[in-house]
C-alpha positions in Angstrom: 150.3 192.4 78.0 152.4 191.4 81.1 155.3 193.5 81.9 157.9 191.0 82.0 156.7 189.0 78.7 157.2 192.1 76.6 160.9 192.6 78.3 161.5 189.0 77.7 160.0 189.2 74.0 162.3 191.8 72.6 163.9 189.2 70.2 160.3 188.6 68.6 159.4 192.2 68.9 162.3 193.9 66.9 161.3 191.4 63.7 157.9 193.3 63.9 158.7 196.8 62.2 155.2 197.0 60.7 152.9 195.8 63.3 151.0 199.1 63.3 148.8 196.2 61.4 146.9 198.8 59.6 144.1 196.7 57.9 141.2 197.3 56.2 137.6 195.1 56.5 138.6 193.4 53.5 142.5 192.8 54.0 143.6 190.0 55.2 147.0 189.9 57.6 150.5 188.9 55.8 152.6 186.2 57.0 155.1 188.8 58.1 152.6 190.5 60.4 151.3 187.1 61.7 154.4 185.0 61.2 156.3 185.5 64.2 153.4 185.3 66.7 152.5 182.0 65.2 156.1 180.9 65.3 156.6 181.8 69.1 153.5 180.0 70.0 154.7 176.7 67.9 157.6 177.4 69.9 156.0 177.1 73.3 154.0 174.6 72.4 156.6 172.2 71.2 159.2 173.4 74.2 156.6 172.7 76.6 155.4 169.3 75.3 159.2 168.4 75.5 160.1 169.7 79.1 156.2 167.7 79.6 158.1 164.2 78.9 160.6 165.3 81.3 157.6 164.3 84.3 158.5 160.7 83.1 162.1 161.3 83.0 161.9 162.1 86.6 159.0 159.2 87.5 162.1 156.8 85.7 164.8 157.7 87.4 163.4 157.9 90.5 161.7 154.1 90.3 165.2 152.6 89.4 166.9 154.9 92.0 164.7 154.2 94.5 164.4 150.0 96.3 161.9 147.8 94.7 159.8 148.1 98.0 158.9 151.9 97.3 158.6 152.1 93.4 154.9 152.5 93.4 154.8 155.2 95.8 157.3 157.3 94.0 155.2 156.6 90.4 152.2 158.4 92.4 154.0 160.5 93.8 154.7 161.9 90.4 152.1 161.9 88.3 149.7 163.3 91.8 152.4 166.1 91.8 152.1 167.2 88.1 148.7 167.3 88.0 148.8 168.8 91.2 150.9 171.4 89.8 149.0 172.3 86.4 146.0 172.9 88.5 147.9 175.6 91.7 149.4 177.2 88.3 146.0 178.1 87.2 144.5 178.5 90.0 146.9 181.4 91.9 150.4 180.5 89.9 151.2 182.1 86.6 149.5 186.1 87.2 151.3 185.8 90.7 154.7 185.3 88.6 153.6 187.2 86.0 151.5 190.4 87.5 152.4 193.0 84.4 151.0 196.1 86.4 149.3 194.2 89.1 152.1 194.0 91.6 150.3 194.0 95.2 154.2 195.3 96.8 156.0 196.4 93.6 158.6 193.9 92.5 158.1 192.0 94.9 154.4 189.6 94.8 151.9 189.8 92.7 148.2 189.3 92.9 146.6 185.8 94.3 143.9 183.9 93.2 143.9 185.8 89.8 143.2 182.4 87.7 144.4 182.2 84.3 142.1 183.2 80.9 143.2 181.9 77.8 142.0 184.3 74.3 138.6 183.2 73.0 137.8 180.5 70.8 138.3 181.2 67.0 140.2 184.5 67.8 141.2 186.2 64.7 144.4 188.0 63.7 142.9 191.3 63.9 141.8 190.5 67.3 145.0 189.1 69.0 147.8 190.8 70.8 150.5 189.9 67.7 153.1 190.9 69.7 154.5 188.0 71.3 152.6 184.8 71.7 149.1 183.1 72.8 148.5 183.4 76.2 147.5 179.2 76.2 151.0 178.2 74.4 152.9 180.6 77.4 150.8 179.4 80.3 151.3 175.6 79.0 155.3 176.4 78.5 155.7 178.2 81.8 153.9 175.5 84.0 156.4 172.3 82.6 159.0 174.7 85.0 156.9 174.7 88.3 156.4 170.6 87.7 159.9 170.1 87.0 160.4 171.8 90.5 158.3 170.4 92.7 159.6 166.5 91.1 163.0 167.6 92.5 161.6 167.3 95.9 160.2 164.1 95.2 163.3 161.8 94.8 165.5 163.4 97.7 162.5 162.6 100.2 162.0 158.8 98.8 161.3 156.2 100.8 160.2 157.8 104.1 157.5 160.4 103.7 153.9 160.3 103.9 152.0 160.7 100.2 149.7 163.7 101.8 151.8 165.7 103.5 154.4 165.6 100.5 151.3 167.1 98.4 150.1 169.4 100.3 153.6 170.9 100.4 153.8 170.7 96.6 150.2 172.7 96.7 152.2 175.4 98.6 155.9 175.1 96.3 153.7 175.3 93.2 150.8 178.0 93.9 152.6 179.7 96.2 156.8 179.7 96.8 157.9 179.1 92.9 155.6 182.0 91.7 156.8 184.1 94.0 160.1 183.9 93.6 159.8 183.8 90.1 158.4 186.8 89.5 161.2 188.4 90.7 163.1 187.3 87.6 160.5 186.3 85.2 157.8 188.7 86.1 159.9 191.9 85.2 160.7 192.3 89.7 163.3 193.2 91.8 165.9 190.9 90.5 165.4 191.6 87.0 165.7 195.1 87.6 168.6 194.7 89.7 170.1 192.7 86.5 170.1 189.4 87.7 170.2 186.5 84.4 169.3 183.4 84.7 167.8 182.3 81.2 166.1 179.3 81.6 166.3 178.5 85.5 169.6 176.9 87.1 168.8 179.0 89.9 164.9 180.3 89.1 163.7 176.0 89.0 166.5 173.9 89.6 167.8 175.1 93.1 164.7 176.2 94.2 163.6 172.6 94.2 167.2 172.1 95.8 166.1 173.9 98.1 162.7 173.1 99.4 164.4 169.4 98.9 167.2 170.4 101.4 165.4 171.7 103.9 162.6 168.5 104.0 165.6 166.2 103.9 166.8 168.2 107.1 163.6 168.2 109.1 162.5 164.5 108.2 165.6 163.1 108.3 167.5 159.8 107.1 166.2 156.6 106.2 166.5 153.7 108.7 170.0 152.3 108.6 171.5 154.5 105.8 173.9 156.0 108.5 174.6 153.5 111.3 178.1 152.8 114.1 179.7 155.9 111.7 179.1 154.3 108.3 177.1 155.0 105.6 175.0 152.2 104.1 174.6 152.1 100.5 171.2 151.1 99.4 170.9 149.8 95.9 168.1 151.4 94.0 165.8 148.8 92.1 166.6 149.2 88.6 169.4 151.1 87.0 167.4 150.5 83.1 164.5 152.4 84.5 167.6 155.2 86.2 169.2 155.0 82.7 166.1 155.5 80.3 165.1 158.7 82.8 168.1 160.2 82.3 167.5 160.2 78.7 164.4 160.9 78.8 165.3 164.1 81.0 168.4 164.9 78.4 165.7 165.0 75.6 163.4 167.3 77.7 166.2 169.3 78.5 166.3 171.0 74.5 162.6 172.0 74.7 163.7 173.5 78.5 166.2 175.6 77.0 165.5 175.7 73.9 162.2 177.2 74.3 163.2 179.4 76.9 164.6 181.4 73.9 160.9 183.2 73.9 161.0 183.8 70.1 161.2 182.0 67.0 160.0 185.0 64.3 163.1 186.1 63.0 166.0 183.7 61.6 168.2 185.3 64.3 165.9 183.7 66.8 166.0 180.2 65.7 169.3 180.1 64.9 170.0 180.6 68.2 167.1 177.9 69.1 169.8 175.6 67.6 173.0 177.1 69.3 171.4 176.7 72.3 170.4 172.5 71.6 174.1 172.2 70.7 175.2 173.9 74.1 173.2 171.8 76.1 173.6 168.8 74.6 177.5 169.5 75.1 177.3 169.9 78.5 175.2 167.1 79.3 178.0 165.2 77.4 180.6 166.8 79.4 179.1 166.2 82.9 178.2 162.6 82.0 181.9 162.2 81.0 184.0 163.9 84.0 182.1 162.0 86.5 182.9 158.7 84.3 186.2 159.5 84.4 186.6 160.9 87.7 184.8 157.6 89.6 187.1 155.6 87.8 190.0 157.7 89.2 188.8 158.3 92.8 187.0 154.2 93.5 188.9 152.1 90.7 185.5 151.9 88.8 182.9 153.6 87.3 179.7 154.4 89.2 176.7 154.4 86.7 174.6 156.3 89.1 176.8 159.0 89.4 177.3 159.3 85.6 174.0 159.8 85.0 174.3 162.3 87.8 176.8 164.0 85.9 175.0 164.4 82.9 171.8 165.9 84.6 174.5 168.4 86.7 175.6 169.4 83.4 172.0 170.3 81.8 171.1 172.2 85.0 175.1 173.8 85.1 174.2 175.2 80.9 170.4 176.3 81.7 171.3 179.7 83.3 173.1 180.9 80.1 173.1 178.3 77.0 173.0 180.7 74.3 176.3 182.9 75.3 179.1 180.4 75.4 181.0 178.8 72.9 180.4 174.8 72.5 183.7 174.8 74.2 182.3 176.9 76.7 179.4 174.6 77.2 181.8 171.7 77.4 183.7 173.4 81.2 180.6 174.4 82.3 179.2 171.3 81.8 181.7 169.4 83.5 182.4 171.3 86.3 179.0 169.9 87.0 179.5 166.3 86.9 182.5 167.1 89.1 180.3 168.8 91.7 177.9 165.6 91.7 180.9 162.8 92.8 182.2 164.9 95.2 179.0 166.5 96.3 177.3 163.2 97.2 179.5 161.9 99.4 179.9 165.1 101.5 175.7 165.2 102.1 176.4 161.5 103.7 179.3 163.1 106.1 176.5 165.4 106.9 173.9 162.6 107.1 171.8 164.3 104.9 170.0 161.7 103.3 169.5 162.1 99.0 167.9 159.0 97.7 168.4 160.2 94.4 171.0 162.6 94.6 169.0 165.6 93.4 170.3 167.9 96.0 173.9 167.7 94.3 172.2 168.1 90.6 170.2 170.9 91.3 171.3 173.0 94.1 174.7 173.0 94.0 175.3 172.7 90.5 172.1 175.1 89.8 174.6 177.6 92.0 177.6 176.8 90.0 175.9 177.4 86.7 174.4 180.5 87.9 177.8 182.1 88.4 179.4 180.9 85.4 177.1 183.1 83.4 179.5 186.2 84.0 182.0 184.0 81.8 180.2 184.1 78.7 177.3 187.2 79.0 178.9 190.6 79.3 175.5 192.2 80.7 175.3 189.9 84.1 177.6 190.8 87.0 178.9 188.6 89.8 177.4 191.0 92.0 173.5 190.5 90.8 174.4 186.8 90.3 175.4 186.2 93.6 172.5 188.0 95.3 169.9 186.2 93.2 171.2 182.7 94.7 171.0 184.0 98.1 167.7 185.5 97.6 166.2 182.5 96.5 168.3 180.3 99.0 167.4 182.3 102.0 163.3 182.8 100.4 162.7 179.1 99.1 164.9 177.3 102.5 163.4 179.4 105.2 160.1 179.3 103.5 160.4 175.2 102.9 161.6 174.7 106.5 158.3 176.4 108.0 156.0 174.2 105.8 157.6 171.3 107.1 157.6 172.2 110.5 154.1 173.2 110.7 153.2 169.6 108.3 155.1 167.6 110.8 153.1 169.1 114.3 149.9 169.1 112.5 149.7 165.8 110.5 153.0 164.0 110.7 155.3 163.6 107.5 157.4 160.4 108.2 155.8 157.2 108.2 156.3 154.4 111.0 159.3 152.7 111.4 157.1 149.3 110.1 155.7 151.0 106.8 159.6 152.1 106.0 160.8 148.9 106.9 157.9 147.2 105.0 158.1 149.2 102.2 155.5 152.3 101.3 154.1 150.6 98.2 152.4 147.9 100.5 151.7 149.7 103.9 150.8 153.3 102.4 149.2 152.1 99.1 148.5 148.5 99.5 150.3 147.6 96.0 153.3 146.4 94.9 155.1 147.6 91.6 156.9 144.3 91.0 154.7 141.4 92.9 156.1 138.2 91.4 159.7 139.4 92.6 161.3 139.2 95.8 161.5 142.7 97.5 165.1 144.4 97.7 
């Protein structure tokens, strides 16, 4: 049993009095031995299958966020990446973020190429580790996280990178960077130890992807025209249905993303606060969606959609460091604190001419940051001090680290294509289809 999973299990753990599970041949395991092991694993299970649907939550909004031209690229680009992911999580991931006592420098990385073994077929009660969950429902949950990270990158890096090089350096985020970094946290490391919190990932998934999207934004630069004679050129994405139905889509992911980052489910304590922490982050959604309604309105004498949905994903990824502690009041600050972030955010990456097709850099980093320091509001055991170190650990690790895997990308293969494909559009020049062929191209 890994180190960190029976830290992070203490909920399920102290509704298991009995489990000395003292059976005979001929006695069959009660509910109460059995019960919370199967309802953590129904747990994961369901949690992950709903942070799952998030991978077309992101493949939505990025389509309608993205010009009609590039839509096909950015629908490979996602479903290449998941898979991409499930496999590098297998393959080196989840024992490198979770090492238990197989830390190759203590607290610090784990073991590579350890591949993950799931319990044998048909495994009996008296044969399982009742203590927490199955090893298949925890690999399955924990891998929905690394996706959801490396899809970040995707949208801020629309519309001018090659498909290969953007997978390889997904290979790299997903097998090697995230699991790292994660086990720091997760995997019972240095962070943890130091007291660092940061319950379902504002900081762990969401502005690591910030990151690693920052610093290819940096290195491949903007897209033709966006910034040109000092101004910056909007350019209308596709489809704001498709931009519309991803943001739901990601809202409804969002409550198996926290939700089942709760890690237990065998006692009633447990799932009641399964459901305090639905009601937070649906609040704060609500909240972000809201202040950057209200706040367009104010600042350009009407509302930008795009930013509104904006504001309600800054408010899901402000809530995931701590949506159990605060008060649905609580939830509703947090939350729009992050929508404000987004609308004032976005413009100030254009005065930098850091081009975000999609605006995740906003959503993820800089709201991941915010919601990773409001955690000291609500949960007495985090301090500002560990807080503050975690986000510039995994700044200065997931950036530094990014920015080398570009670099090297770029002099070895290229990661921007020609200056005829971008104007052309990807969809026809790097995959030789279009996703809407009986319309004109925008």
């Amino acid at each position: 049993m890994k180190l960190s999973k029976l830290l992070l299990a203490a909920g399920a753990m102290a509704a298991l009095p009995s489990l000395g599970l003292a059976q005979t041949a001929d006695a069959a395991p009660t509910f109460d031995e059995i019960g919370p092991y199967i309802m953590t694993t129904l747990l994961f299970l369901v949690g992950g299958f709903l942070v799952f649907w998030m991978a077309a939550g992101f493949a939505m909004l990025e389509a309608g966020l993205v010009r009609s031209k590039n839509v096909t690229m950015q629908l490979t680009k996602n479903i290449a990446l998941f898979s991409l992911a499930a496999i590098m999580y297998w393959l080196i991931g989840f024992n490198l973020m979770y090492p238990g006592d197989g830390w190759i420098i203590s607290g610090w990385v784990g073991p590579f190429f350890s591949w993950t073994e799931l319990e044998a077929v048909g495994l009996g009660a008296e044969e399982a580790t009742l203590d927490y969950a199955s090893v298949g429902s925890d690999f399955f949950f924990q891998l929905m996280f690394v996706a959801a990270t490396a899809s970040i990158v995707s949208g801020v890096l629309a519309e001018r990178i090659k498909l290969w090089p953007f997978l390889l350096f997904v290979i790299v985020l997903t097998g090697v960077m995230y699991p790292i970094s994660g086990s720091w946290q997760w995997g019972g490391g240095w962070l943890s130890e130091m007291g660092f919190s940061d319950f379902a990932g504002s900081t762990i998934v969401h502005s690591v992807g910030g990151w690693a999207a920052l610093a290819g934004a940096i290195i491949l630069g903007p897209r033709l025209g966006k910034y040109k004679d000092g101004k910056v050129n909007p350019m209308p994405g596709s489809n704001l249905a498709l931009a519309t139905l991803g943001t739901f889509i990601l809202w409804l992911g969002w409550f198996g993303f926290n939700g089942g980052s709760q890690l237990a489910a065998g006692t009633v304590g447990d799932i009641t606060d399964v459901s305090r922490i639905f009601a937070n982050t649906n609040m704060a959604a609500a909240s972000g969606a809201i202040a950057a309604l209200i706040l367009t309105q104010v600042l350009y004498k009407k509302v930008d959609l795009t930013m509104v949905l904006n504001g309600a994903l800054a408010g899901l990824v402000s809530i995931t460091a701590e949506p159990l502690a605060p008060s649905l009041f609580g939830a509703l600050w947090i939350g729009a604190i992050g929508g404000v972030i987004v609308v004032f955010a976005v413009p100030m990456l254009d005065k930098l001419k850091i081009d975000d097709v999609v605006g995740a850099i906003p959503v993820h980093l800089f709201a991941g940051i915010w919601g990773t320091i409001a955690v000291v509001f609500y949960n007495s055991d985090a301090s500002l001090v560990a807080q503050i170190t975690g986000i510039i650990a995994y700044g200065v690790f997931t950036f530094v680290g990014a920015l080398i895997v570009w670099i090297i990308l770029k002099g070895i293969m290229g990661i921007r294509v020609s200056e005829e494909s971008e104007i052309n559009g990807l969809d026809v020049t790097e995959l030789g289809m279009e996703a809407y062929p009986d319309f004109t191209k925008g």
